[in-house]
C-alpha positions, 0 to 999 in steps of 0.5 A: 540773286535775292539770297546772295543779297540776303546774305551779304545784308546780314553779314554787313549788319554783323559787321557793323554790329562787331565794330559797335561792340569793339567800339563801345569795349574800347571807350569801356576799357578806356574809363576803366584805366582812368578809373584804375589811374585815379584809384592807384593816385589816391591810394598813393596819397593815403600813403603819404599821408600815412607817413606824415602822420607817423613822422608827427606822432614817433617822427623823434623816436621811430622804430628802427625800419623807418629811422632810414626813411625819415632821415632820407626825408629830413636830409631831402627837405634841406636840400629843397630849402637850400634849393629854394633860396639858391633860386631866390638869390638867382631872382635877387631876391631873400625871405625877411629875416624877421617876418620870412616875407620875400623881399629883394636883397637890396631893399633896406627894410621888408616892405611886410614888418618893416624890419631892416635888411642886414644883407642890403648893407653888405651888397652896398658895402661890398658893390662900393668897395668893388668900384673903390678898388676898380678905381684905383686900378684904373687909375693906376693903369693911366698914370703907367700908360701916361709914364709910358707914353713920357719915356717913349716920347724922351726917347724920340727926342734924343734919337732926333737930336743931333750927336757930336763925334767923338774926337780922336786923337790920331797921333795917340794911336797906332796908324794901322797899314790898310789890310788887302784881300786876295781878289782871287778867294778874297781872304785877307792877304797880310802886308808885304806877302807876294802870295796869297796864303789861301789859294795861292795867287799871286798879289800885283802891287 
């Protein structure tokens, strides 16, 4: 009995032992990636830094296998700067024309130098030309509503009144004799026929 608790001592022990090493080999490798992590982020800015200084020292006569790469580079930097003010316009606001600081696209002067703000003058011009011509049409969408409502109460006033009969003058017209119909089939039936022409019924007087 005291050697099977001997034994299972011992491999209790080796177990703990086993873990503890895995334990302490996780947390190493762990470190080690970030560790790994850290060097690959550095070597990756020494690159970068690499190209900046080549573009600064042969950037307007590179060699030819790097022409692509700094054009690529030329054409994204626009890109970002046209990005950038997209997003400034969104936020209403624009760099300073004369000192670059950014302002709000409707203030008159750059609150930084003091240099007056050309595009404040066209929003304003523009925003009251848009209320003018806004105006007009709503004016001009009265006066036709009021015209209108005008014709249409014209209208009633002479479907309201009275209109005298047209006078007739009988003697100048032909006194037509009253047509009858067949009470059989009720097709009209001419004067003087004894029979109707449509199903053959005789016609009392």
């Amino acid at each position: 009995m005291a050697n099977f608790f001997d034994k299972f001592v011992n491999t209790m022990s080796d177990f703990g032992n086993k873990v503890s090493e895995k334990t302490t080999s996780s947390t190493e490798n762990i470190r080690l990636t970030n560790a790994v992590k850290n060097e690959e982020r550095q070597i990756a800015n020494a690159y970068q830094e690499i190209g900046k200084k080549y573009r600064e020292l042969y950037g307007a006569n590179p060699a030819p296998e790097f022409a692509a790469f700094l054009d690529d580079i030329s054409k994204r930097e626009i890109l970002v700067t046209e990005y950038r003010k997209k997003i400034q316009q969104n936020k209403g606001k624009m760099p300073c024309q004369s000192c670059g600081k950014e302002i709000e696209c409707t203030a008159a002067f750059c609150a930084g130098c003091g240099a007056k703000n050309p595009v404040a003058e066209e929003i304003a011009r523009a925003k009251a030309e848009a209320e003018a011509k806004a105006a007009a049409e709503r004016a001009a969408r009265e006066a036709a509503a009021r015209e209108a409502q005008a014709k249409a109460q014209a209208a009633a006033q002479s479907v309201d009144m009275p209109q005298a009969a047209p006078v007739v003058d009988v003697a100048a017209e032909d006194v037509k004799p009253i047509a009858k119909t067949c009470p059989n089939c009720g097709k009209e039936v001419a004067e003087g026929n004894l029979f109707c022409t449509g199903c053959g019924t005789r016609q009392d007087a």
